[in-house]
Each structure stands twice: as C-alpha cells, then as structure tokens.
N, C-alpha and C positions, 0 to 999 in steps of 0.2 A: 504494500500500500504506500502513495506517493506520502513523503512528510509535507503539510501545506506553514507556507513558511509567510508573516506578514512583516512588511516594510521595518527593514531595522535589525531581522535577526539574520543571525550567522548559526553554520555549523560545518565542522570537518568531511571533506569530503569522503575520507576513509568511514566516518560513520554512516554514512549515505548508502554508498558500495565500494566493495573491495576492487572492481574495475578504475582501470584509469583511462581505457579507449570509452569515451562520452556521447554522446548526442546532444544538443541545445538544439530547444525549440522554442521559439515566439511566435505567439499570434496576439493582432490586436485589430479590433474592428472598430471601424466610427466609421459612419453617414458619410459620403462624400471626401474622405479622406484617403490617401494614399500617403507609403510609409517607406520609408530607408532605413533597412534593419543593419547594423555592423558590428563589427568588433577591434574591438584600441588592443595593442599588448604595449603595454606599460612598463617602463625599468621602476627599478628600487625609489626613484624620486616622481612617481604617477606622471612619468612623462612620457611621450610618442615619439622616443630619437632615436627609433628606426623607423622609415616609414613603410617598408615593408612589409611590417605588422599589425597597419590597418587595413582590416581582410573586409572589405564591402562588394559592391557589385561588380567595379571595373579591375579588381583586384581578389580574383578567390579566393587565395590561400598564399599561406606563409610559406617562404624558402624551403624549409626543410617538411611542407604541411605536415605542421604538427596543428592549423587549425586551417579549417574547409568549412568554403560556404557550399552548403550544399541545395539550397534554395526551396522553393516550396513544398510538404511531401506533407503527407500524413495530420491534414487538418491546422499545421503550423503555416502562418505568413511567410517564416523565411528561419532555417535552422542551419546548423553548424555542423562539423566532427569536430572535438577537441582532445588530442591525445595527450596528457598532460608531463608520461614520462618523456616524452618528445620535446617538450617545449624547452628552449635554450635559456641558462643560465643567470641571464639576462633581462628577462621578462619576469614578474614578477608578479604581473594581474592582467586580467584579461575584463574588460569592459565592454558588456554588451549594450549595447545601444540603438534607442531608435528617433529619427528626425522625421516631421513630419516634410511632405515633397509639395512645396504650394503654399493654399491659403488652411489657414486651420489652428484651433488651438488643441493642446492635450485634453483639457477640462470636455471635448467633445468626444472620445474615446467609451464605447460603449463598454466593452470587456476586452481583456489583456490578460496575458498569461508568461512568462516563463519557465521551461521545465527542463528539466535533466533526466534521459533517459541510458540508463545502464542495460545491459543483456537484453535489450527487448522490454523492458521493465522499467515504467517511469518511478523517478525514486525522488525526486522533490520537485514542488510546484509553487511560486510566486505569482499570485493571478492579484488582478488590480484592473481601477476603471478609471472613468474620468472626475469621478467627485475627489480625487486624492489630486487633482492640478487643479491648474487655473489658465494664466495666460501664457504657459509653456509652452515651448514649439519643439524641444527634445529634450528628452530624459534619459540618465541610464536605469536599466531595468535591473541589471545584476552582475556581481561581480565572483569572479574566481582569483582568488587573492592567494600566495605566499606566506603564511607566518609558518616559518620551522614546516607545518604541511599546509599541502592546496586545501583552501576551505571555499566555501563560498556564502556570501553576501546578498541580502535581497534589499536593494539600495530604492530605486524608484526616485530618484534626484532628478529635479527639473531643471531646463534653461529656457528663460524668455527669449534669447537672439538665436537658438535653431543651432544648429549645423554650425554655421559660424562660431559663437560663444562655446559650443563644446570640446570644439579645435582646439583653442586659445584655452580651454580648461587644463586640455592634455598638451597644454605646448608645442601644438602643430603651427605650421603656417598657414593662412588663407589663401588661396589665389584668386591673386585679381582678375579682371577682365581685364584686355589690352587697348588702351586707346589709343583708336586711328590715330596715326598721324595728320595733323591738318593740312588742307591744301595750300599748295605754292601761294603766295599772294603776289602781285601786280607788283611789280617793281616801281617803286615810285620813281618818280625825274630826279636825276640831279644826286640819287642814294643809291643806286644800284649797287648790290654787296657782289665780289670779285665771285661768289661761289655759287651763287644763286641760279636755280636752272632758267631755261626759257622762258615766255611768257604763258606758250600755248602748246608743251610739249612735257613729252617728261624723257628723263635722258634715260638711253637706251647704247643699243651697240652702235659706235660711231661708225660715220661712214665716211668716204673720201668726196671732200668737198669739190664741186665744181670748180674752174680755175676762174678765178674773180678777174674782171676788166681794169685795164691801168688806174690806177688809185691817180685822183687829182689832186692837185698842189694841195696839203693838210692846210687849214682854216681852224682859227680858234674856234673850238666848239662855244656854243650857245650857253650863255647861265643857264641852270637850272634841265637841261638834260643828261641823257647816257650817255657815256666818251663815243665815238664810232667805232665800229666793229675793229676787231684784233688791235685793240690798243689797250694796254693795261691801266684799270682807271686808277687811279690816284686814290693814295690811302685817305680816309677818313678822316675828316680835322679833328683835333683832340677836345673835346665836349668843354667847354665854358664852363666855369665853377659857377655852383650857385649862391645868388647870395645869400640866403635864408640856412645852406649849409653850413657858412666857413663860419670859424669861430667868431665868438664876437671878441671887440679888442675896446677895452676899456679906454679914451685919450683923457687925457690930464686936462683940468678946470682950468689952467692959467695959460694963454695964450704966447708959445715959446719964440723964445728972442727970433729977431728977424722977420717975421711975420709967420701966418700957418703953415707950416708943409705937411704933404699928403702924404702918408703912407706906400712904398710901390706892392703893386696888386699879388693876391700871391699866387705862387711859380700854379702849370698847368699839373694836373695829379700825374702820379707815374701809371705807366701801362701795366694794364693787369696782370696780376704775379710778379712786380718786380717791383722793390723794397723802395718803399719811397724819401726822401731827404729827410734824415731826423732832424732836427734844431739843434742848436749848440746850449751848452749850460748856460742859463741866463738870456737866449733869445724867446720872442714873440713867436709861439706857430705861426706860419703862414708867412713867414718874412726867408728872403733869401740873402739880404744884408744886415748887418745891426743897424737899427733903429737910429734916427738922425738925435744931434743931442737935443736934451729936453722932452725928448717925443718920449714920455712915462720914466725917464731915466734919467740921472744926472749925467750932465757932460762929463766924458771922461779920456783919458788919451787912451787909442788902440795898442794894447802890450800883450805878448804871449802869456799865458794863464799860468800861474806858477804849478810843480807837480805836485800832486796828493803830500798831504803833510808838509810840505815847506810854509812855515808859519800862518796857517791854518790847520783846523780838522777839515777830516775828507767829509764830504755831506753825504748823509746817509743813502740808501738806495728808495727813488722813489721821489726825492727832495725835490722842490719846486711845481711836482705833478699834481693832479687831480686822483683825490681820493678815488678807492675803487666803488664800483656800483655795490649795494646791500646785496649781499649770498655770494658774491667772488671773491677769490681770495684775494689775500695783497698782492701790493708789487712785490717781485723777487722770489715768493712763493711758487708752486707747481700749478698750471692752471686747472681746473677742474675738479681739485680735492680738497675738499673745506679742511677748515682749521681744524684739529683735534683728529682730525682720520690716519689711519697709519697709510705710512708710501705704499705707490701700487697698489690698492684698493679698487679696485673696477665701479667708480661713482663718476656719476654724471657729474654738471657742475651746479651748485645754485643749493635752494633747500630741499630740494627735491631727489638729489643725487644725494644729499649726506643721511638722508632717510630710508633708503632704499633698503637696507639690510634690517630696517624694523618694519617692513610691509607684512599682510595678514599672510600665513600660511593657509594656501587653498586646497581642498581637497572635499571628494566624497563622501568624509566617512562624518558618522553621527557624531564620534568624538574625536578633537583634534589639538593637542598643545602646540601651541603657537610661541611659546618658550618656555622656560624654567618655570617660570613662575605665574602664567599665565595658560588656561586651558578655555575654551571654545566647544561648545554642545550646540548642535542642530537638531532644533525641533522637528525640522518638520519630515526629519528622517526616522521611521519606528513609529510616529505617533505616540511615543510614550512619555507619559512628564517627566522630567524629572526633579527630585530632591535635593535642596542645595543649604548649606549653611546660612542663618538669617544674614545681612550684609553684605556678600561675598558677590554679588555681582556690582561687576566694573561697568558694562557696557552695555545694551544688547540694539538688535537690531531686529524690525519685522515687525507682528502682531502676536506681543507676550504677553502675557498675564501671569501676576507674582500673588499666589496667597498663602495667606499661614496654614500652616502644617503643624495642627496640634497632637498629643499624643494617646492624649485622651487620659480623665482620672486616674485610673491603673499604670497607664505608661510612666505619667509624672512621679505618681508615689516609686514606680521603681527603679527611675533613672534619678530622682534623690534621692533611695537606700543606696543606690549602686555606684554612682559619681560614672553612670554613662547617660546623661542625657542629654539628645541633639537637640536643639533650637534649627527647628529647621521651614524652612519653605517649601511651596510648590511653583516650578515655572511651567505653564501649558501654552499652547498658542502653534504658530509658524513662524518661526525667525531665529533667528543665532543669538545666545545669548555667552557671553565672556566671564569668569569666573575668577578669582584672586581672593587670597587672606593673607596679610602682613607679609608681602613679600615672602612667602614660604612658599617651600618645592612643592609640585608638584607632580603626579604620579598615575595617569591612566592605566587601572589594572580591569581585563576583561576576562570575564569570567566565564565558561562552558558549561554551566552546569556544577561546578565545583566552586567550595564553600571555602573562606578565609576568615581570619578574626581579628582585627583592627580595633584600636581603643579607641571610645567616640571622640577623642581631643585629636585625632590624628585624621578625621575623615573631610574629605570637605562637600561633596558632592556622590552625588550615587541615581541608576534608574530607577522609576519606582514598581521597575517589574523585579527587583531583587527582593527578597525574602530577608530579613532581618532580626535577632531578639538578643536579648543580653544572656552571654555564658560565664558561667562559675570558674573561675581558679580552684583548683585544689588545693589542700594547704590551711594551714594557719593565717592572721592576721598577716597583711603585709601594711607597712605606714601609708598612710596617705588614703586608705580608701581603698588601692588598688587589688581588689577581690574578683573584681568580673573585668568582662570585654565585650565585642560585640561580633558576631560570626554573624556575616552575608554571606547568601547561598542564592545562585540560582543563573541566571542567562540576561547577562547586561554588564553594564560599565560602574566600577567606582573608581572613585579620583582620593587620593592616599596624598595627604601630605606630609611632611617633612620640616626640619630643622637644620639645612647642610643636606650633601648627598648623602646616601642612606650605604650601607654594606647590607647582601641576601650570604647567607653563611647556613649551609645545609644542617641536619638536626645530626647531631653522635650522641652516643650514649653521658658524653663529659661535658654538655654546651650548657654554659648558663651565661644567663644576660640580666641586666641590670632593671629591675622593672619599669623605671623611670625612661630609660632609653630606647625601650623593646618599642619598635612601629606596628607590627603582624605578624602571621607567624600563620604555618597551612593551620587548616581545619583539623586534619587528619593526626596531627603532632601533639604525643601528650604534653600537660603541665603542669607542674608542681611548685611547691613556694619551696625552696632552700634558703635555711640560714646558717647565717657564721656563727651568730652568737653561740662564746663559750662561756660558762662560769668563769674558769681561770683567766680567760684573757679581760673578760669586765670587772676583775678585781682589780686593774690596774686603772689610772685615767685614761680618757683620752678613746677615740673611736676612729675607723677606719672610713666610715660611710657606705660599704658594703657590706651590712650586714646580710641582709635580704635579699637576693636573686631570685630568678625563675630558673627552674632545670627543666632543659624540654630534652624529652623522649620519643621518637618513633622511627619508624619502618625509612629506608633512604628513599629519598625523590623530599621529603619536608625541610622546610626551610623554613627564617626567623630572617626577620629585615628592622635591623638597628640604626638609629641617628646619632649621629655624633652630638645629642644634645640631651640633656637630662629635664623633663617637664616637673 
C-alpha cells in the first residue's frame, strides 16, 4: 500500500523500498491549462552547475541516464526513470518540477499527484490541488535529497515568475530573446561615418567595379555633404566641451591688476581610451597653463617645485582633491572594496557590495539557518505551525499570525514542580518567519521518527507535529532543580540552542557530564545522577564544584551534546 505523504514530510527512501531502479510519476489536471513537467539535479549548494542535469522535454536524460524522461504512460502527465545508484557524486537532489506553458495560475489546478513507483508497486504518493497556491505559475512538487541516504521530500513550493524565477532559484541562467539588429539608417550630409554600409544595399560578396570615366579636375566639395566617391572622408572634428559639463571655477571678488583677463578655454578631451592631461599640484582643472597672476592666486615667480621633504612635508595622498562620493572608498584605497572588508573579497562597490555576504540564504526546504545565530521557518511548506519561544522572532514576512500557547493548569503546575516550563507561542499563516535569542547558536535537528531529550532552557523553537512531555532523571537530588528534561518524539524539526559551539561525544560505559553543561543527549541513552561527594573529602574546607554529574549509559550509536557553558 502506497505511504500518502502531505506537504512538509520527509522519509528515507530505503524505508519506502529496498529498490533503487525508481519510476516518478506526475499528473496534474486544470481547465485549460497545459504543463512543463522536469527535473533540476542539484550539487551540495541546491544549485544547477551542470546543465546537463536538467532533464525536461528538449533534453531526456542525463549523461550517464541515471534519470529518463520517459513521458506520458500509465495515467501520469509526464514520468521519469531514476536510478539512484547511478546518479554521480555530484548531484545531491533531484527537483521535480512543474511550470505552467501560457496563461494560468497554480490556484487553478484541479488534482495533482506525485508518486514513486518500485517493482510495479507504487510505494509513496504526494497528491495536492489548487486550494494549497494562489498566484503561482511553478512549483516544485518533490524532492529526492542526499543526507548520508536518498530520502525524499514532498515540498509543493510555489513561484509567482514561472519558469523564469525557478531558474534563478537553482542558479540557472535565463535566455534571452535576441534583438534584431536595427536597420542601417540614412547617412546624414556632411556625417557620413568611414564604415557605414550603402544607403540602399546591404554588403554582400564584392564584385569588380566597372572602370569609372576620367575623374575631373577635384572641386572643393560642398558644406555640408559626402566627400565624393573613393576619397577618404576626413576624421570627425573633436566634439566641443560642454558648458554645463566643465567644472565650475570659482574667480576672485576683487578685480586683478591690469584690468580683467579671461581665463584660456580648456584643452579638447582626449580620445577614447587614452589617458587624459592630469593637472599639476596646485593647478585649476581644465587649464593647460598656470593661471595668470591674481587670477585666485597670488602673484608669484615661476621656480621648479622643491622635492618631497626639502623643507616641507610631502602632502598627503588625495591632498587638494574632492572628497570621495558616500559608499566608495578613498583615495589611495582598492577601488570596489569598502573599508573594513578583507583584500580580495569578491564585492561589488558601494553599500550594496559590502552586504553581499549577509544576503538571505535561499532555499526549498521548511527549515533553513541563514547563520549561526539566526534560523528561518517557512510556513507555508507542511502547513504545520509551529512553536516558538515567546520573543524570539526577529523578523517575519507574508501573512503570520503569533498566539499564545498556553499549557494548560496541569502543564503549569508541572513545569513549576519540574523547572521545564516553555513560554511559548504559536506562528500559523503563509510566510517566513526568522527566529533569534540572545545571540545564541543555533541548531536545526530533524527528527524521523526518533525521540531526543533536550532541557526546556536549551530549546528555542520546535513543529507542532512533534510529541512532547517532561522525563524523570534517575537518581537522587541534583542542585538547582535539575531532576527532569524534556524528550521530543516524533516527525518534524527542532531548533536546539546553544552557548559556544557545542561537542556530540558518543555514550561509554565511563561518560559523565556536568548537569549544568549537558544540551541533549539520544532518547535511547540511560541516566543516572552520580556524585562525588565523600564524607572524608567534606571534612576538609573548601569544594571542587563537581560534585554532581550525570552518568549516561547505553547501547553504541547514543550520544550526549555539551556546551562549553555552565547554565
């Protein structure tokens, strides 16, 4: 019997079947709509830098076909092969996908399906309509992913921009249409450019010109036409500065000896690409002589400039120029790489280029750290709320809804017996919402069905299709309260935070850890309270501050995840 899987869950593909030669199938129906079904394969960074490996209509299958489109058959729109021990090293997920071809939105989509079929035997199914979009024009439907083994994902992610914005999701390039070239225009009189074709021809394979009749005595040609034929027309005069261009020049209030003189005009620009007249230290832009005396300057006699340090300082680099524009660096500086950035950084120039390495991390998946300290949950992938620490959102985007999340009488009375109780929220809606507390780590752990125990100081966020309740320590008194914990069980994500990065240190028979530093530790792993305290050794003064440990006990594969910080 097929597993029916809804938006948001995952599972191992070995749990599914023991095959790895696959079948994919989609179908998807709407009124007047047609569909472009494909597949992205993905590297380690969900990007499409082979292209290759987008297997759609004009492109079957991959190099080595480890994936084949195999096209309409057996009540599916358009299915695949996917051989998974096939697939190259390389590839890391495989993204099913479908664009709508035309006018049309997702939200029109009557039924839809996804399926994976093993031996003749479909063995999971992701079906879905159009009430889960809206103004979408492609979605992916589902993903075959890489973690340690192939699993797969029933995603159902929408894009407003189609085909286009799905590209640019996986890093492809667009292609554009090519625009015509525009036609020749009319050579004007008096401008004809040396390269320019005919009037009413286009050049072609030359041929051997008639022999032309005795040319008569040359005649200044006319203003304002073409030279005459076979005569090379004369270079282009060099364009007139404008005046609204050149700099402006400050003249002095007081009227200099001798009466006005005029400034001479300044020189024509240099030809393009070739470096134009810099000014001398202490001249006017736009002057090709120094400035007559009085003209902004005191009279002074013309002498060679003494060298750097001969009774002055050398003036700094920059000295007498115009500051630079706000977001570029200074003078003397690398152009393009703001202040504070280290050499050779690949940034643009301005604010926009020194930002660049803190843009959002994109991606498919429901949950997404976007750094150390910052984590990213997408509603509207699973349809499931999630639970979050009161506070703890920074940011969100879309249409969210935040409400309390009480525990109800019984929960309160025993997360104040126990020193585990969450203050926590509900977020529901469709949109992204961003997650932080005090600047502490954090830790997406996902879970399969297997159970963990986490102290409630240490959680920040969690789904709320996870299972939950407070578990006992074994043992005697430990100080502080710390007797219980909290064991999450079940199929979804929590977010584990941290103090410093954390060490995961398997369970031996000899491992104890300090109760105060202990983050989680498996489900499966026994624990016990161990103490140091001796008689003999507290007849003396004075204490160690371990007295109290936890000793964990179990079977290998259990592990314990410590912070280098004591709560």
């Amino acid at each position: 019997m097929a597993r029916e899987f809804q938006r948001g869950h995952k599972a191992r593909i070995s749990d599914l079947t023991a095959g790895t030669d696959l079948y994919v199938g989609v179908q998807i129906a709407g009124p007047g709509l047609s569909f472009d079904i494909s597949c992205f394969g993905l590297d380690a960074d969900e990007r499409l830098s082979d292209d290759r490996y987008f297997v759609f209509f004009n492109q079957p299958k991959s190099p080595e076909e480890s994936i084949q489109l195999l096209g309409a058959q057996a009540g599916d729109t358009e299915s695949f092969r996917v051989t998974l021990d096939r697939i190259p090293s390389q590839i890391q997920k495989l993204s099913f996908t479908a664009t709508i071809d035309g006018a049309g939105q997702m939200s029109q989509i009557a039924s839809g399906y996804i399926r994976i079929v093993a031996g003749g035997e479909e063995v999971a199914r992701y079906s879905f309509n159009g009430s889960e979009f809206s103004t979408e024009r492609a979605v992916m439907l589902g993903d075959f992913y890489l973690k340690d083994v192939w699993r797969f994902a029933a995603v159902g992610q929408g894009f407003d921009g189609g085909l286009d914005a799905l590209l640019k999701n996986f890093g492809g390039e667009v292609a554009e249409e090519e625009t015509p070239a525009p036609a020749p225009q009319q050579p004007q009189a008096g401008a004809a450019p040396g390269f320019a074709p005919p009037a009413f021809g286009v050049p072609g394979t030359p041929e051997p010109a008639p022999p032309a009749p005795p040319a008569p005595a040359p005649q200044p040609a006319a203003q304002g036409f073409a030279p005459p034929p076979g005569s090379i027309p004369p270079p282009a005069p060099a364009p007139a500065p404008q005046v609204h261009a050149a700099p402006t020049i400050v003249a002095p209030l007081h009227t200099p000896p001798g009466g006005s003189q005029v400034p001479p005009p300044a020189p024509a620009p240099a030809p393009y690409g070739q470096p134009g007249q810099q000014p001398q230290y202490g001249q006017v832009p736009g002057q090709t002589a120094p400035p007559p005396p009085g003209y902004g300057q005191p009279q002074a006699p013309q002498a060679p400039a003494p060298p750097p340090g001969y009774g002055q300082p050398t003036p700094p680099p920059g000295y007498g120029q115009q500051p630079p524009p706000f977001g570029q660096a200074p003078y003397g500086a690398p152009q393009g790489v703001p202040q504070g950035a280290p050499q050779g950084a690949p940034q643009g120039p301005g604010v926009s280029g020194a930002l660049q390495q803190f843009k959002e991390t994109p991606t498919g998946q429901r949950w997404t750290q976007q750094n150390k300290k910052l984590v990213r949950v997408d509603l509207g992938i699973g349809g499931q709320p999630v639970l979050a620490r009161q506070g703890s959102m920074v940011l969100y985007q879309g249409k969210v809804d935040f409400s309390y999340k009480g525990a109800g009488f019984a929960g309160r009375i025993v997360g104040n017996a126990t020193g585990q109780e969450m203050q926590l929220m509900r977020c529901t809606g469709q949109g992204q919402v961003f997650l932080a507390e005090n600047s502490t780590m954090l830790h997406p752990l996902e879970l399969q069905g297997d159970a963990i125990c986490v102290s409630a100081e240490n959680v920040l966020a969690f789904d709320e299709s996870l299972t939950y309740e407070v578990r006992r320590i074994e043992g005697h008194g430990i100080p502080g309260g710390a007797l219980f914990t909290m064991q999450f069980q079940g199929t979804g994500t929590i977010v584990v935070k941290t103090h410093g990065t954390p060490v995961v240190l398997p369970v031996t028979p000899t491992t104890f850890a300090d109760c105060n530093a202990v983050v989680a530790w498996s489900a499966a792993a026994q624990v016990v309270v161990s103490s140091q305290v001796r008689m003999r050794r507290n007849a003396y003064p004075g204490d160690t501050g371990e007295s109290v440990n936890l000793q964990f006990r179990g079977a290998p594969g259990n592990f314990i995840v410590v912070q280098p910080y004591e709560v």
